[in-house]
C-alpha positions in Angstrom: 62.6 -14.0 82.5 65.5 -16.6 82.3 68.2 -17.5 79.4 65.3 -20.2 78.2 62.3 -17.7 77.7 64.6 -15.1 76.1 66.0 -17.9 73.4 62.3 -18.5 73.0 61.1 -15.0 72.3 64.2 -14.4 70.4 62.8 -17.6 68.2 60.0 -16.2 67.2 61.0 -12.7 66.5 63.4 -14.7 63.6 60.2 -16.2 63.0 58.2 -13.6 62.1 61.3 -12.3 59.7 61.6 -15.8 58.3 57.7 -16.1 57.3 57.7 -12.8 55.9 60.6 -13.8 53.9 58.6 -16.3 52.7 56.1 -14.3 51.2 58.0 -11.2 50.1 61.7 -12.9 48.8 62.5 -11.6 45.8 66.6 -12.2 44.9 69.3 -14.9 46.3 70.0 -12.7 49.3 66.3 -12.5 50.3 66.3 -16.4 49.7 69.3 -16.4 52.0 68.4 -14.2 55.0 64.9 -16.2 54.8 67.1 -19.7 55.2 69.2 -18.4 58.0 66.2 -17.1 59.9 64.3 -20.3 59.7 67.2 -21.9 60.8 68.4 -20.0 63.7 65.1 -19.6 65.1 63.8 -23.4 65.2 67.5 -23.7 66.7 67.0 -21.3 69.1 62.9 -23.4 69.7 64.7 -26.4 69.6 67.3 -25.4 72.6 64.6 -23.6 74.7 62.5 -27.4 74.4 65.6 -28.9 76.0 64.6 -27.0 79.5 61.0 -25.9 79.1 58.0 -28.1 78.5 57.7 -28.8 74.6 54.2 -28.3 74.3 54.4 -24.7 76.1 57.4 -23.8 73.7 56.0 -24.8 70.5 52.6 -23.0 71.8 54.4 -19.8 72.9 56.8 -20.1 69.4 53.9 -20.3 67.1 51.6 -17.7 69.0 53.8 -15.0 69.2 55.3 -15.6 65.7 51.9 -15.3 64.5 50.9 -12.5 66.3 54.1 -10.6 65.1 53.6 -11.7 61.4 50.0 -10.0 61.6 50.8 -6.8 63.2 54.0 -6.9 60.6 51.6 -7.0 57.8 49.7 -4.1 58.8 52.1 -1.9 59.5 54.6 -2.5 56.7 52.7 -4.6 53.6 49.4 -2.7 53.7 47.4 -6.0 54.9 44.5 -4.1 56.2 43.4 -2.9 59.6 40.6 -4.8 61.2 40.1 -4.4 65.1 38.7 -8.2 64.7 42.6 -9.2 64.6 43.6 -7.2 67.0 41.4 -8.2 69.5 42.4 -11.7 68.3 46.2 -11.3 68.4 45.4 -10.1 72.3 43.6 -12.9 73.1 46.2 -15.1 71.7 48.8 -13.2 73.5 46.7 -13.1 76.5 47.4 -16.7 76.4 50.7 -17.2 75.6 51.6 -15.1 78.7 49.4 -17.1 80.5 51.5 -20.2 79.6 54.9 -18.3 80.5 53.1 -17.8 83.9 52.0 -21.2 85.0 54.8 -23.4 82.8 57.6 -24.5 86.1 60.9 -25.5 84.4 62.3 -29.0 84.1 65.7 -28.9 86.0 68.1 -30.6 83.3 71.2 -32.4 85.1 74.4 -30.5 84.9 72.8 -27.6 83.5 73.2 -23.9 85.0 70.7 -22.8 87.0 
């Protein structure tokens, strides 16, 4: 996995903190961690676009950002346990790994390979 997939999945981690953050803030500090997280991580999506195909980053972003935010809520906000998420959280992982595997990156000029 390169420099471009890692900013990605690192993205979406912060993603998963920032949505949360959106639900459960509850003081300034909350507010602020929330802000930084949404920032850093759509800066993070926005620098992984510049190499790999848009489509396939926002795709990959939102998918595993969502998947993270559901398991999240089940293990730490007592959203309750239903195998029908699961199984849909693997299918929509089965797919965003399927878009890491067939997406070739764009060769930017000047860039490192």
């Amino acid at each position: 996995m390169n420099q471009n997939w890692i900013l990605l999945v690192v993205a979406a981690i912060l993603e998963v903190f920032w949505v949360i953050g959106l639900a459960h803030a509850y003081s300034v500090w909350t507010w602020i961690g929330t802000i930084i997280a949404l920032i850093i991580s759509n800066y993070l999506m926005i620098s992984a676009g510049r190499t790999l195909p848009v489509g396939t980053v926002y795709s990959v972003f939102v998918g595993l950002g969502a998947a993270g935010t559901v398991i999240s809520e089940i293990l730490f906000f007592d959203e309750p346990f239903k195998w029908e998420k699961i199984v849909l959280i693997a299918l929509l992982l089965i797919g965003v790994i399927g878009l890491k595997v067939v997406t070739d990156e764009k060769s930017v000029k000047g860039a490192e390979s």
